[in-house]
C-alpha positions in Angstrom: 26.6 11.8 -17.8 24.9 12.2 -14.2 21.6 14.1 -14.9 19.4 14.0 -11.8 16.0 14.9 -11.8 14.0 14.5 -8.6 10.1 14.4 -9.1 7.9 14.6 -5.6 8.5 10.8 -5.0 11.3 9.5 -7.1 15.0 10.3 -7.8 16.3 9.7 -11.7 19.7 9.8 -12.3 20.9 9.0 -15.8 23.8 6.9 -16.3 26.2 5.2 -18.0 26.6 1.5 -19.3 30.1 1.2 -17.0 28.2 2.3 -13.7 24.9 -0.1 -14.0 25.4 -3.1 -11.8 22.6 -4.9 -12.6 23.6 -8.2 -14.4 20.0 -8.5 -15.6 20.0 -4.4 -17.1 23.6 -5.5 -18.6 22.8 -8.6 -20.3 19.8 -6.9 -22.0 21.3 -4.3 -23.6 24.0 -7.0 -24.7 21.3 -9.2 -26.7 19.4 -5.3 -28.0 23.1 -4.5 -29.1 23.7 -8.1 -30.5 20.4 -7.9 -32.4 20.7 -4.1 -33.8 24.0 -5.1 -35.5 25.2 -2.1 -37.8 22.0 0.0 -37.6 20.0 2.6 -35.2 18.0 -0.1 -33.1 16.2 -3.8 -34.0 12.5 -4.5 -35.2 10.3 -5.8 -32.4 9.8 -9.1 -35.2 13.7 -9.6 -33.6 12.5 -10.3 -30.3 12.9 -13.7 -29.5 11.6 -14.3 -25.7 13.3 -18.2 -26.1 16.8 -16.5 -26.2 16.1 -13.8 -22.9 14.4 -16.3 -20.9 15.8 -15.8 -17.9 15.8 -12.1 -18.1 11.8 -12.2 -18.8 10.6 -11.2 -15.0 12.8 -8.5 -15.8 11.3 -7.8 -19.5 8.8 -5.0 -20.5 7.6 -4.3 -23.9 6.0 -0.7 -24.4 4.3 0.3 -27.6 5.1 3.5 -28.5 1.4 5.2 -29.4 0.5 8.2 -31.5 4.4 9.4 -31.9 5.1 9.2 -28.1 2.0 10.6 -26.7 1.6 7.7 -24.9 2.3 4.2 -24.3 1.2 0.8 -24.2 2.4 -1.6 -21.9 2.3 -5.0 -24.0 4.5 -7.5 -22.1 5.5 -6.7 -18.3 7.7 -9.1 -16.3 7.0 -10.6 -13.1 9.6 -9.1 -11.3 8.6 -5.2 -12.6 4.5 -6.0 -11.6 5.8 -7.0 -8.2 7.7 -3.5 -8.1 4.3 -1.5 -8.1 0.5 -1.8 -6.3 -0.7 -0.9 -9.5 -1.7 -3.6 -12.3 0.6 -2.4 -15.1 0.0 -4.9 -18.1 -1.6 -4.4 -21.2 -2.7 -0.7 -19.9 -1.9 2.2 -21.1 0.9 4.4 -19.2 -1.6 7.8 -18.9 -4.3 5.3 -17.4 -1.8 3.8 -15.2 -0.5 7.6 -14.1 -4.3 8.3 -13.2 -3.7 5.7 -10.6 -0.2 6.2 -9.5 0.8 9.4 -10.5 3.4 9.2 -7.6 5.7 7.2 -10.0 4.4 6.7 -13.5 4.9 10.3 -14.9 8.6 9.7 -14.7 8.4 6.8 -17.0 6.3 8.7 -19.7 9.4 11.5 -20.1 11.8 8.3 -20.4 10.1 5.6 -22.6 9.3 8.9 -24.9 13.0 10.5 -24.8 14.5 7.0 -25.5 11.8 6.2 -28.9 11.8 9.9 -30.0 15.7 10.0 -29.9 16.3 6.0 -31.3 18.7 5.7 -28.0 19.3 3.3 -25.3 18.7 5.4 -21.4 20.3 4.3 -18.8 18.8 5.3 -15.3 19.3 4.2 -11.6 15.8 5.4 -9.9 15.5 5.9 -5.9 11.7 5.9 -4.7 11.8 9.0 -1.9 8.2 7.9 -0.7 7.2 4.7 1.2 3.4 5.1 0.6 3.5 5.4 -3.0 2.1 2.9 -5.8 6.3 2.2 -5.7 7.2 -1.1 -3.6 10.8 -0.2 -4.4 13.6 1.6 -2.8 16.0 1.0 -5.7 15.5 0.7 -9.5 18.4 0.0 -12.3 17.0 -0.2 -15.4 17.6 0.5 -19.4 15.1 1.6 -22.0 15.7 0.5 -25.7 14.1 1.8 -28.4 12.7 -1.1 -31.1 11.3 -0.5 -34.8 12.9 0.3 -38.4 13.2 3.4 -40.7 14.5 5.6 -38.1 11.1 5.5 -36.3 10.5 3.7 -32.3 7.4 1.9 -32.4 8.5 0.0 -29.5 10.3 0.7 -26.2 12.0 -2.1 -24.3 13.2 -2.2 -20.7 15.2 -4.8 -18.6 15.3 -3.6 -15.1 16.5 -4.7 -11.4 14.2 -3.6 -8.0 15.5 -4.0 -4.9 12.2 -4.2 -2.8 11.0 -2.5 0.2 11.0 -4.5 3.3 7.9 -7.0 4.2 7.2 -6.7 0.0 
């Protein structure tokens, strides 16, 4: 399942579980599988942030807005703000892409692909350009749909950077 799609800055290549290896993209899909159980996906009441503490720089929590128009970025982990030169909590993802459309469009397609089809994504992302909003060469990252009734109203994301030089 290798589906490549090159945007002017940024390389996305979906793939699978077996080829992420990112422990911190691993062992949050683990605790997302652990909490959906038998069903599509968990509520975002499941969350507990005690129990994925250490994975928290890693964390985002997206709210998925008018159907997957757009999307709020609630909760964004330390590690992913560091990633990008543009402040990316508690903002809405078509503001952010406004001021780094270099990178953010990309995400928009993904967070609403993974809530609109109730399925985990799996991508590894290459950044093509060193003067974009992107501070990273390398991304590995999952997005998991949250919510109940067969509708997202959340999007989740655990993800790895492996930072440009002198970031």
């Amino acid at each position: 399942m290798e589906l490549c799609v090159l945007h002017e800055t940024a390389l996305f290549e979906e793939v699978r579980l077996e080829d992420i290896e990112a422990e911190p993209v691993r062992a949050g899909f683990a605790y997302w599988t652990a909490l959906r159980g038998e069903r599509d996906f968990p509520t975002r009441d499941e969350l507990r942030p005690h129990a994925i503490k250490a994975l928290l720089r890693h964390f985002v929590l997206i709210r998925v807005v008018d159907g997957g128009r757009d999307f709020h970025m609630a909760i964004v982990g330390d590690s992913v703000q560091r990633a990008y030169d543009v402040p990316l909590h508690n903002r809405f993802l078509s503001d952010i892409i406004k001021h780094a459309p270099a990178v953010m469009p990309g995400w928009m397609e993904r967070y609403r692909r993974s809530a609109l089809s109730g399925k985990p994504l799996f991508f590894r992302v290459t950044s093509m350009v060193e003067d974009s909003e992107a501070n990273f060469i390398h991304r590995e990252v999952v997005v998991l749909p949250l919510g109940s009734d067969g509708i997202a109203t959340h999007v989740i994301t655990f993800g790895t950077h492996e930072l440009r030089p002198g970031v």
